[in-house]
C-alpha positions in Angstrom: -211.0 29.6 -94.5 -211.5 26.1 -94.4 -209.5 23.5 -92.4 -207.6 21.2 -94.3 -206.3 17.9 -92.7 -203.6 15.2 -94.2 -201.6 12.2 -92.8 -197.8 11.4 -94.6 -196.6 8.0 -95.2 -193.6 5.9 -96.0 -195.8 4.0 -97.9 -199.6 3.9 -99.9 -202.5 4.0 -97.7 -206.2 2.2 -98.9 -208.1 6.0 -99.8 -211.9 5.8 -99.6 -214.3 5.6 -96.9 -214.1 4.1 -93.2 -216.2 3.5 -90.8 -220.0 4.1 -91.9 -222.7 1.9 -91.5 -225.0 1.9 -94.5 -227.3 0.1 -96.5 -226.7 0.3 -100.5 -230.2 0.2 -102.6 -231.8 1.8 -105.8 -233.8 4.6 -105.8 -236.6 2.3 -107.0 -236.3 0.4 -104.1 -236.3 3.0 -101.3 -238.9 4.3 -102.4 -241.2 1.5 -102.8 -239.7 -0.2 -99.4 -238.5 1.8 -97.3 -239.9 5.6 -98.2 -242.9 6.4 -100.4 -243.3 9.8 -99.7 -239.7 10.6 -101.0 -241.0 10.1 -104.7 -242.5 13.9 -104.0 -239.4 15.7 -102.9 -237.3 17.5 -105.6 -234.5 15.6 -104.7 -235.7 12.7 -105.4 -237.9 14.2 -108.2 -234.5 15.3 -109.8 -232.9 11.7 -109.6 -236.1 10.2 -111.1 -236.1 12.6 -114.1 -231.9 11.7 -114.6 -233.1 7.5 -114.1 -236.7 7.2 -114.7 -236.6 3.3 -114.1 -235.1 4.2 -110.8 -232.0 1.4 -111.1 -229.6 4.0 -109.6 -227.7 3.1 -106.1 -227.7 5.4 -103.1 -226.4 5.1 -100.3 -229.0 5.3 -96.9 -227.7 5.8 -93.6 -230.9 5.1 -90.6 -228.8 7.6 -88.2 -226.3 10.6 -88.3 -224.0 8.0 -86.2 -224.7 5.9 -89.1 -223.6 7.8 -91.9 -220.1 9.8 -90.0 -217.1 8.3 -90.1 -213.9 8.9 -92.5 -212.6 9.7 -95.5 -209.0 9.5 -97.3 -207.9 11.0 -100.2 -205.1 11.4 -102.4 -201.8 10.4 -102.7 -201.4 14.4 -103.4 -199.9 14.6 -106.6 -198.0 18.1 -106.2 -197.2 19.5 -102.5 -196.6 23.1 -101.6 -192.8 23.5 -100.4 -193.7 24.7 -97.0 -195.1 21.0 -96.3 -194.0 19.7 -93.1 -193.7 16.2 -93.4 -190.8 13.9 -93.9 -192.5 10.6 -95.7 -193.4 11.2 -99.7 -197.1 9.8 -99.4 -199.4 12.7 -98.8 -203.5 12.0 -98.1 -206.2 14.6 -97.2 -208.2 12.8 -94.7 -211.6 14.3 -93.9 -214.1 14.2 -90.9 -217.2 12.2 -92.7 -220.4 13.6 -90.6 -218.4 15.1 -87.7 -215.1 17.0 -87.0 -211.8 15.9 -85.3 -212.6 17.8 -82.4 -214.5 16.3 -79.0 -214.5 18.5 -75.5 -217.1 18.8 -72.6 -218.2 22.0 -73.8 -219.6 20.1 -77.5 -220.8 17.0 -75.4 -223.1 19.3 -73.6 -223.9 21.1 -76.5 -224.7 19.1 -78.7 -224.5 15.4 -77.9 -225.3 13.8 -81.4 -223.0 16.2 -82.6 -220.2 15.3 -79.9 -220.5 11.4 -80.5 -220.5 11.8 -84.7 -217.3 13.7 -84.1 -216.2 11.0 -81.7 -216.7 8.5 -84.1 -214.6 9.9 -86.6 -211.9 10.0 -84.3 -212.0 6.6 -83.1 -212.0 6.1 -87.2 -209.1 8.0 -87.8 -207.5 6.1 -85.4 -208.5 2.8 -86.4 -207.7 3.5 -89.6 -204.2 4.4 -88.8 -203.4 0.9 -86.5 -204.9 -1.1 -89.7 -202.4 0.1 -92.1 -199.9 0.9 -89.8 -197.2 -1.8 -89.2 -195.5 -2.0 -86.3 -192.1 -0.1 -86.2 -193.6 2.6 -88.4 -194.5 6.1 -88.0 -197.0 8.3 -89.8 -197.6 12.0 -89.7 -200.8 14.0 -89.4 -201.1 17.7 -90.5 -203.8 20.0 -90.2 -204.3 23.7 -91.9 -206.4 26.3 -93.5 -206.7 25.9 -97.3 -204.2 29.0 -97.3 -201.4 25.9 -97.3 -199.1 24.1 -95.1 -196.8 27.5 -95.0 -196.3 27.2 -90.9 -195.5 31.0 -90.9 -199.2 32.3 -90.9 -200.7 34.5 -88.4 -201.1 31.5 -85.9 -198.3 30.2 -83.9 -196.8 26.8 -84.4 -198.5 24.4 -81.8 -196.3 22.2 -79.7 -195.7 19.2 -82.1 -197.1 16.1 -80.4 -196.0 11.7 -80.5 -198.5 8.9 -80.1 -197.9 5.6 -79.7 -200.3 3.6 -80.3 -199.5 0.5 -78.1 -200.3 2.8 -75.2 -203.1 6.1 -76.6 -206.5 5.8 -75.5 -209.1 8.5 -76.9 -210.3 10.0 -73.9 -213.7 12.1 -73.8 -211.4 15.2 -75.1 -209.6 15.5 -78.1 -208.1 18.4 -80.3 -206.1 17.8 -83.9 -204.7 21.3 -83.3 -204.1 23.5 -86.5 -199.9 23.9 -87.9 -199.6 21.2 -84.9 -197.3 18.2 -86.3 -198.3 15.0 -85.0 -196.4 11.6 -85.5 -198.1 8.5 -85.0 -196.0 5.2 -84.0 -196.8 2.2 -83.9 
C-alpha cells in the first residue's frame, strides 16, 4: 500500500516543485566541471549514449537537504465518490526527499532523515500561506492508494483545524491517514 496525500481548493493551486535548492547544468558540463569520474557510471553512460554531445539538463542537488522539498500535482481530473472534501480543486501533493512525518524517535534515528522530512513540512506549509488568501480554507487528505473510501480497516482519525495566523511546526508532526485536515488562513 502506498500512502497517497492531496490538498482541496476553492480555487487552482501553482502544481510543480517547491522548495529545493538546485543547480540546473548539462551533462557535458558536470562532468567536465564538477564530476569527471561520472562519465564511467552506467547512468551516466546511458544518458551519454541517448545525447552523445552531452547538451541535456539535469538537475544536481550538493545535499539530500538540498534536493527534498515538495511536490504538487493535479487538478485530479476524475475523483472517487468516497472523496471527503468539500472544494472541487483536487492535488496530490508529495513529500520530495522526505515524508510528512517528524517525531523524536526519527530525529534520533536518523537525523538527515528527520530534517529532509522536516523540510518538506515547513514546504507544505509554506506552500499553503503563499497561495492561500486570507479568509480562505483548504483541505488536506491523506490515504492508501486503495482510495479516499474512509470505511477501510483503519478508523477515522479525529479531523483536525489550523490556522495559520497562529500554527507553528513544532519538533513533532504527524499528517495522520483518513484524518481530515482544514487549513485557514
Amino acid at each position: 500500500m502506498t500512502q497517497q496525500y492531496y490538498i482541496a481548493s476553492s480555487r487552482e493551486l501553482p502544481t510543480g516543485s517547491f522548495g529545493m535548492n538546485k543547480t540546473v547544468m548539462t551533462i557535458r558540463d558536470y562532468i567536465e566541471k564538477v564530476n569527471p569520474s561520472a562519465k564511467d557510471q552506467i547512468v551516466m553512460q546511458a544518458l551519454l549514449e541517448k545525447d552523445p554531445e552531452g547538451d541535456q539538463l539535469m538537475d544536481i542537488f550538493e545535499t539530500e537537504l538540498d534536493a527534498a522539498g515538495l511536490y504538487v500535482a493535479g487538478p485530479m481530473k476524475s475523483v472517487d465518490a468516497s472523496c471527503p472534501f468539500q472544494h472541487p480543486y483536487i492535488y496530490q501533493v508529495d513529500p520530495d526527499g522526505g515524508s510528512f512525518e517528524m517525531n523524536d524517535e526519527k530525529k534520533l534515528s536518523s537525523p538527515e532523515y528527520y530534517q529532509c522530512s522536516k523540510k518538506c513540512i515547513t514546504e507544505l506549509f509554506r506552500y499553503i500561506d503563499r497561495h492561500l488568501k486570507t479568509g480562505e480554507e483548504l483541505e488536506l487528505y491523506s490515504c492508501t492508494d486503495y482510495g479516499f473510501d474512509r470505511s477501510w480497516d483503519l478508523p477515522n482519525q479525529d479531523d483536525l483545524l489550523i490556522d495559520l495566523s497562529t500554527f507553528q511546526l513544532g519538533d513533532n508532526y504527524e499528517w495522520k491517514e483518513r484524518q481530515l485536515i482544514r487549513v485557514r488562513k
